[in-house]
C-alpha positions, 0 to 999 in steps of 0.5 A: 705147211712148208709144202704149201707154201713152197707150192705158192711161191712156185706158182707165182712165179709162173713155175711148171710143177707137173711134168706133163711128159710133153715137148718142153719136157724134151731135156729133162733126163728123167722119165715123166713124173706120174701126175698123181705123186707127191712133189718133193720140196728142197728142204732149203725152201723153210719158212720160220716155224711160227710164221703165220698171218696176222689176222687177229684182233681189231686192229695189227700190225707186224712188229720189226721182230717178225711177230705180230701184234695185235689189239684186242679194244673189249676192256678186260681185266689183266687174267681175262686178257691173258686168257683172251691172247692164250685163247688166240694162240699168242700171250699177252705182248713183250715189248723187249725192245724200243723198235717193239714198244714204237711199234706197240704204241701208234697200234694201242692209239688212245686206249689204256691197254694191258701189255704182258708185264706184271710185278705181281709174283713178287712186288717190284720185279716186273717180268713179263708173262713169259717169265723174262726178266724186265730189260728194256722199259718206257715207264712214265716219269715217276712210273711204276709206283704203286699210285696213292698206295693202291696195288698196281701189278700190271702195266699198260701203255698209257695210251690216253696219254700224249707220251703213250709210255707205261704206267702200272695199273690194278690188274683188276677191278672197276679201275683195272680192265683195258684193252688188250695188246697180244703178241704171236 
């Protein structure tokens, strides 16, 4: 992967890569290079080891952070959108930060859609699926409660709201399947 992403960016900016033994190679010290050995690549030249592009999902987007975000519109309930997001190679996504969630929510546009935060290990200890515990948040006002006394583990961003801040959901059930916003 480095190799050739070294290899492109040296491409693209006009850069010989073979040493074709010819006149322009006349002030090179070293004796011509066989065409058909590998090229070493400065160990400086190093992309993030997770880069990769942003391709999946209906609609993405690359968040401040470098990851990407992407939204999946097929309604599913909280374990079948963690299962989607798994099956892309992401997670569900981790909004940590307010620069991530302003990101997040214009991606989201009008759809109710599940975000990787859940109180459903121990009732009102949101973390997200990775574990970490919950830092920064961007709940509605009066949010997370629990609505009407129904169990509501997940949250969403409220995205058929004007405002598009969290609310916790059911994490399944007729009233617990939305759209789904994974991270890589």
């Amino acid at each position: 992967m480095r190799l050739a992403l070294a290899l492109a960016v040296l491409a693209g900016c006009g850069a010989n890569l073979i040493n074709s033994g010819g006149p322009d190679d006349a002030a090179i010290d070293a004796p011509p290079r066989r065409t058909d050995a590998p090229i070493a690549v400065d160990a400086a030249v190093d992309a993030p080891p997770d880069a990769r592009v942003c391709i999946e999902g209906d609609a993405r987007v690359i968040a401040p952070d470098g990851s990407c975000l992407f939204l999946l519109v097929a309604p599913k309930n909280f374990a079948d959108a963690k299962a989607a997001c798994v099956a892309l190679s992401s997670h569900l996504a981790i909004l940590t930060t307010a620069a991530l969630d302003g990101v997040a929510e214009p991606l989201v546009g009008n759809r109710d859609t599940f975000i990787g935060l859940s109180d459903e290990t121990v009732e009102g200890a949101f973390v997200w699926v990775d574990g970490t515990p919950l830092a920064f948040s961007n709940w509605e006002a009066g949010e997370p409660n629990n609505g009407n006394g129904n169990n509501e583990d997940c949250a969403i961003i409220a995205g058929s709201r004007a405002e598009k801040k969290w609310d916790d959901r059911p994490c399944a059930g007729s009233s617990g399947t939305y759209a789904v916003l994974c991270q890589h």
